[in-house]
C-alpha positions in Angstrom: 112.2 23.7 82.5 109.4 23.6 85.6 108.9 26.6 87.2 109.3 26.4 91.2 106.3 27.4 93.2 108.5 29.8 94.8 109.3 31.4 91.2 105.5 31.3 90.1 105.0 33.3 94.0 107.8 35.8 92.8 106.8 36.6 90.0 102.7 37.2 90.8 103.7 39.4 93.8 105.7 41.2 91.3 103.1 41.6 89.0 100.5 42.5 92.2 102.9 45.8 92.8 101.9 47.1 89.6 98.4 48.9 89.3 95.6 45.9 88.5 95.6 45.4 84.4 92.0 44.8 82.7 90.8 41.4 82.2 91.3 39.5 79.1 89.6 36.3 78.0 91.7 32.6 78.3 91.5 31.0 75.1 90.5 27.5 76.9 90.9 25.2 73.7 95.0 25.2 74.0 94.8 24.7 78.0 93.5 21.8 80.9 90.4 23.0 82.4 88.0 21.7 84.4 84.6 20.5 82.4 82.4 22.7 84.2 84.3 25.7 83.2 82.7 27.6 80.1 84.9 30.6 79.9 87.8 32.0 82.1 89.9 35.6 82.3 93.1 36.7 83.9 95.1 40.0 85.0 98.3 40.6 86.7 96.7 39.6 90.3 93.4 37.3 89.6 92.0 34.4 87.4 88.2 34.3 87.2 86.9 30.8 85.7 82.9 31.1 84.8 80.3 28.1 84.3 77.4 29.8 82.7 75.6 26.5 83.3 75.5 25.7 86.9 72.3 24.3 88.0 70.8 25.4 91.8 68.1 25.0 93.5 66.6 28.5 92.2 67.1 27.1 88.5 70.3 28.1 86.1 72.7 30.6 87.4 76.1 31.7 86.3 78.9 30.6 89.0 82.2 32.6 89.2 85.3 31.4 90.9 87.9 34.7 91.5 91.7 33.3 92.8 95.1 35.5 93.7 97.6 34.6 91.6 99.7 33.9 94.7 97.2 32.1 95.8 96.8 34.6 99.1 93.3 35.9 100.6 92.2 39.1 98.5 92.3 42.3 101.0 89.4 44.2 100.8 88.0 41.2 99.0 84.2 42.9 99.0 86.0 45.7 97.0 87.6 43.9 94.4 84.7 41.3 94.0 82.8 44.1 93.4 85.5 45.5 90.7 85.6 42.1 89.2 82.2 41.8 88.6 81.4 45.3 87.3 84.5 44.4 84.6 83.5 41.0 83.5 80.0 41.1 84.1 78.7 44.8 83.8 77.8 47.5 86.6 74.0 46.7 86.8 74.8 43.3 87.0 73.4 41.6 90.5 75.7 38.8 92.5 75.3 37.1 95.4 78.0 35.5 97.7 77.4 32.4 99.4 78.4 31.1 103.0 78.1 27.5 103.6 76.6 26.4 107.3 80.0 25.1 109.0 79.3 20.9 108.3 79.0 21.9 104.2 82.5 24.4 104.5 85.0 23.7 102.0 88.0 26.1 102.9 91.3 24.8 101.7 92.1 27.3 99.3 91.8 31.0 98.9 89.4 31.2 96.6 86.2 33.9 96.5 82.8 32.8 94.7 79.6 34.5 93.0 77.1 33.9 91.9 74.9 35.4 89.3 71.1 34.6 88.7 68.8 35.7 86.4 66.8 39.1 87.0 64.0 38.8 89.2 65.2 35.6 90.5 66.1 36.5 93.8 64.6 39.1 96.0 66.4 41.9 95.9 66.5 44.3 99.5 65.4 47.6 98.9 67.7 50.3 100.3 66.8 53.4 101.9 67.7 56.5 100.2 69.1 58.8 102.8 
């Protein structure tokens, strides 16, 4: 039996009320994914799908797509980026978020991405101590 979209909304703002569960790995080989995805992990309130191949203009980088299971905007989404990334990724790990001039804007969904490059590959600002 197909579950409704209202169902599949029901039951991921159920599981959102509950505190945010650690991320565990997708097995992708029983499940449709898109090519470019390497690796992918869920909890009760995100899915993160990873291509550790992406190619950019700086060279290799590791690109990291982060969706609500309901498919809402992420409150506080700087917050639980951050989270996200310390999990999957480690705490000393660098990411950068990207926003698009306005003609190259792709906004239909509610969907958050990163980006991780290499170390030393991008310059890094220096913040003052006090």
């Amino acid at each position: 039996m197909e579950i409704s979209k209202r169902q599949r909304r029901l039951a991921a703002q159920k599981a959102l009320s509950s505190m945010s569960a650690k991320f565990e790995p997708i097995d992708l080989t029983e499940k449709k994914h898109p090519k470019w995805m390497t690796r992918a992990f869920k909890n009760n309130r995100y899915v993160v799908m990873v291509n550790d191949n992406a190619i950019t203009s700086h060279g290799k980088a590791i690109r990291v797509m982060v969706q609500k299971h309901t498919d809402l905007p992420i409150i506080n989404h700087w917050r639980e980026m951050q989270n996200i990334k310390n999990e999957i990724f480690g705490k000393e790990c660098v990411s950068v978020e990207y926003y698009p001039s306005e003609s190259e804007l792709m906004d239909d969904h509610n969907i958050y991405w990163m980006w991780i490059y290499p170390s030393g590959v991008l310059p890094i600002p220096v913040m003052p101590k006090n």
